[in-house]
N, C-alpha and C positions, 0 to 999 in steps of 0.2 A: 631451594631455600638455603641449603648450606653454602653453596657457592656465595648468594647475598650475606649470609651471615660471615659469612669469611671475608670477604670483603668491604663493610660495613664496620669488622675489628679487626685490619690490616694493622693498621697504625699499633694497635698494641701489640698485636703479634710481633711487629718488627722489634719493638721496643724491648719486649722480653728477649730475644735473639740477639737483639743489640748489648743487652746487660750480660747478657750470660757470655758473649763472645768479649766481653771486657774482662770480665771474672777467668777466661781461660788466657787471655794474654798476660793479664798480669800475674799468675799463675807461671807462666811460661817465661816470663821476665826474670819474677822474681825465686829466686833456685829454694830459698828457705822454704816456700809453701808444699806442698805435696802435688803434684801433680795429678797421680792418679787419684787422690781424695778429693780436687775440686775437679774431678772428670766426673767423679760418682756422682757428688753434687749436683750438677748442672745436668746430666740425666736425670735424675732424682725431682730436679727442680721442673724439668721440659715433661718430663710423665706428670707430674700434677696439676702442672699448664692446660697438658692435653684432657685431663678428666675435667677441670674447670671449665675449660672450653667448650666441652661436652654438657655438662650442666647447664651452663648458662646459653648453650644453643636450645635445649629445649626450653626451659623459664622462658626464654626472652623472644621464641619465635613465636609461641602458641597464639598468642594476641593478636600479632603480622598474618598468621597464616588464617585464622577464625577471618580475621577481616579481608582477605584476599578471597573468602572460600565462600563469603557469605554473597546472598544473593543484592542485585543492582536494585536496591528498590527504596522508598519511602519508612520503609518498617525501622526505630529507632532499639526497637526489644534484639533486633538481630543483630545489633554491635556485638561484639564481643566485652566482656567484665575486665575493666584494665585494672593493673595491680601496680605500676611502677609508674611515676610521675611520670614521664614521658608517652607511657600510654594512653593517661589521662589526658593529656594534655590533646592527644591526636581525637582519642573519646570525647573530647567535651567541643573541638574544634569541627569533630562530622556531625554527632547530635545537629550542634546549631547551623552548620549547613545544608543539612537534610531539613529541618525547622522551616530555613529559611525558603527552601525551594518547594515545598509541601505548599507555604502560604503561595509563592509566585505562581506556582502549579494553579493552586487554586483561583487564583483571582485571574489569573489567567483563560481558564477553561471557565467562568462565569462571565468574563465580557468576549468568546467567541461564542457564545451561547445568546447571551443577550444581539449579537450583531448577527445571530443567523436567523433570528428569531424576525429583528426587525428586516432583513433582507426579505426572508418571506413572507413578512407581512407587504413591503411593500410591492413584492412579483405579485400579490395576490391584489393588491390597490391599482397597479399598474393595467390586469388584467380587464379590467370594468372600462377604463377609455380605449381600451385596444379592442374592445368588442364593440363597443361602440363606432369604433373608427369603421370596422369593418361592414358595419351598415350601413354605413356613409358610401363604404368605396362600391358595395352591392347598387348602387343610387345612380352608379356614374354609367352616362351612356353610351359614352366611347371606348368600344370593345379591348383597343388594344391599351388605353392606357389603362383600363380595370383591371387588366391580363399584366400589367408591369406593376400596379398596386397591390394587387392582393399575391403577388411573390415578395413584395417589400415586406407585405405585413406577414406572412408565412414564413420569415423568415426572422423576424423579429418576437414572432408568438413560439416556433422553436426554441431561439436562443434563451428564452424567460424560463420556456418549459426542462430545456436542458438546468439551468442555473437553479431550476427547485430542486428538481429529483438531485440535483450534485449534493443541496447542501442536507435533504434526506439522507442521504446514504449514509452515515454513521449510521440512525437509529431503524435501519434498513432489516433486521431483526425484528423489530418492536409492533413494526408495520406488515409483514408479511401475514398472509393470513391466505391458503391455501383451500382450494375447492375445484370443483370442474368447473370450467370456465369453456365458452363456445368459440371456439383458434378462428372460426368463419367472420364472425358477429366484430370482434375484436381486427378484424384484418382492414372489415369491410369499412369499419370505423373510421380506422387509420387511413386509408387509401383514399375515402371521401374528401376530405380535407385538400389533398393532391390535386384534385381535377383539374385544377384551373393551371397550374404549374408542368402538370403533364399535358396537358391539350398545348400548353404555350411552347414545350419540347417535344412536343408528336409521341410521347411515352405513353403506351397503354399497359394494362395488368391481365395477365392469365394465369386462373385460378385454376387447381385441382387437385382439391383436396380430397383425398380417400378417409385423411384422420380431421374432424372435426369440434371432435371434442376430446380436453387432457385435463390433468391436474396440474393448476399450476397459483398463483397472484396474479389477477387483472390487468390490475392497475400496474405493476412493474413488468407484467408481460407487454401490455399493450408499450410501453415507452422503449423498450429493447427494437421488438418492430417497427415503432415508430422512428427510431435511427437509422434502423439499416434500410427501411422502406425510402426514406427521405438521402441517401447516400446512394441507393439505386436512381432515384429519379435526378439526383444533382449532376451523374456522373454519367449518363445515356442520352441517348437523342435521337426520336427515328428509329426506337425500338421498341420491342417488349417487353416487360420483366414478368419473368414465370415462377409462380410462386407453388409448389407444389407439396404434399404432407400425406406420410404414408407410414408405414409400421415396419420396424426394422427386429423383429424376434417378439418381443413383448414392449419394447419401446420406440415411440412416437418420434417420427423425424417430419422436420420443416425445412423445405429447400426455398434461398432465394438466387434466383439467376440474373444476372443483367446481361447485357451485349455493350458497355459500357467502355470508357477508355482501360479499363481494367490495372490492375497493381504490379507494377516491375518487380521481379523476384526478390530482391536485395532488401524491400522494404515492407515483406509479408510479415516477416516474424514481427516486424515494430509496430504495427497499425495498432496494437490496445494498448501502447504506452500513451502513458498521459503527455499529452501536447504534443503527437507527432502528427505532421502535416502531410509528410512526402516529402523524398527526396527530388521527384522528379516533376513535379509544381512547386519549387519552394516558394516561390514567387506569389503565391496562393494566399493572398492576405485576408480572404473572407474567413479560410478553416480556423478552427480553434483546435483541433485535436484531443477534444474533450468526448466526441460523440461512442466513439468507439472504447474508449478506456472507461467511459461508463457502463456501455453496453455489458463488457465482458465483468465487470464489477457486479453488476445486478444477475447476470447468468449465473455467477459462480455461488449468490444465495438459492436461486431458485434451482440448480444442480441441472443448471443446462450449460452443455457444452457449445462450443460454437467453432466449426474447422472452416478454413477458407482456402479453396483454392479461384488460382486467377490468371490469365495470359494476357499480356499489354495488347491492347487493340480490340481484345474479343470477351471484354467483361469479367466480371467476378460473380463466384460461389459460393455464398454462406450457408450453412448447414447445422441447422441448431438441432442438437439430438435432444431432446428430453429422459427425464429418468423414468425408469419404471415406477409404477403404481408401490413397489416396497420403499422404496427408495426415502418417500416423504414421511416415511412416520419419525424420523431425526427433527422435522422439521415443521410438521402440519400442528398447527394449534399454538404459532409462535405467535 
């Protein structure tokens, strides 16, 4: 802060320097003056500079420094109290910028509220003809084009179901509500729906589960497996995915296995970034990169982890460890 204050009052620093080195030439000119009395002088004069300078760096920074100190936020009480017209002037020009952006803020986060609102109303309006559609395609008697229908429509009843739970997530807290839940009941749910799109990729599912029942949220559990279940089956053919669940000390782990085209090293760490596709199908214009950066979002409330390992050609391994039974009371009753 002294550096900026010092250089903020260069210009009169100089000027004093500048005056006082006139006073010692003409001094020096003129032989009548005393020399050494306007030497004393102009010390005399440069020491009351320097205490001046001193005073009016604390007066004059305290305001600068309160407002540099204070916290980035909406609060108008945490200005600092200005005392000199110029700090008023900075005081009454943040006020009303802060003013201004509290209302922007505000009208702002009420018309994405009202447009999430009406989004989910409509995923939810949408839903009624797509369930209907799918009765229709149930109707159809020609096996293999039911088998390319009902992946069109599995694929579009995802995409809706992803786009809820995304715009969920803020109030993803509010919604949690924790219990034991059946990991079997919840798999077998999920995997149902699949049939028809693993029969049409020779994918089958092997279960064996030792842990069947955990503490966890339903409804956010079932959609985490329901991605990586749906990202096993997109990504296999002519194999099996092994789903297996067992106890690791006092906490519950869930293995999923594929024998899939599996993940290139280089792009493991990125897979829960939002919108990553792969490097190595970039070409990939179905992915959205949304499935997995939710996954690990909704893990991270339910205090499940999730490690992946994978070898190009021989599938990928996801590993959701859950937390112990202590773990939820941070969290149970939200």
């Amino acid at each position: 802060m002294m550096g900026r204050f010092l250089k903020e009052r260069r210009s009169w620093i100089l000027f004093i320097l500048f005056i006082e080195a006139c006073f010692l030439l003409v001094t020096y000119v003129d032989t009548t003056i005393p020399f050494t009395s306007m030497l004393y002088a102009v010390f005399l004069t440069s020491l009351l500079f320097f205490l001046f300078l001193i005073v009016r760096f604390v007066k004059e920074t305290r305001f600068y420094k309160e407002l540099e100190d204070r916290e980035t936020n909406f609060d108008i009480t945490s200005i600092p109290h200005a005392t000199s017209p110029f700090e008023k002037v900075v005081e009454h020009v943040t006020s009303e910028q802060i003013e201004q952006l509290k209302d922007d803020s505000s009208h702002m986060k009420h018309q994405l509220e009202v447009e999430k609102d009406d989004l989910i109303t409509w995923i939810h309006e949408v839903k009624t003809p797509l369930t209907a559609l799918h009765l229709l395609i149930d109707r159809v008697q020609d096996r293999e084009l039911n088998e390319q229908l009902t992946y069109e429509w599995l694929r579009i009843h995802f995409l809706l179901d992803q786009q809820l739970h995304q715009k969920r997530m803020p109030a993803i807290e509010n919604d949690l509500y924790i219990e034991k839940v059946n990991l079997e009941k919840i798999l077998v749910d999920e995997i149902t729906p699949l049939r028809t799109w693993c029969k049409q990729r020779g994918v089958g599912f092997d279960l064996d589960l030792n842990v069947t029942e955990l503490l966890s949220d339903a409804k956010w559990l079932a959609f985490i497996l329901r991605q990586l279940l749906t990202n096993a089956v997109k990504y296999s053919e002519n194999s099996d995915i092994t789903i297996a669940s067992s106890m690791k000390g006092y906490q519950p782990v869930l293995v999923i296995k594929d024998k899939g085209r599996g993940i290139i090293q280089r792009d493991l760490p990125r897979i829960f970034e939002k919108g990553f596709t792969s490097t190595a199908n970039h070409q990939d214009s179905a992915a959205t990169g949304m499935g997995l950066y939710l996954t690990r979002k909704i893990a991270s409330h339910l205090k499940v982890s999730i490690d992946v390992t994978s070898e190009p050609g021989n599938g990928s391994t996801f590993t959701l460890s859950f937390p112990e039974r202590n773990d939820f009371d941070q969290i149970r009753g939200m």
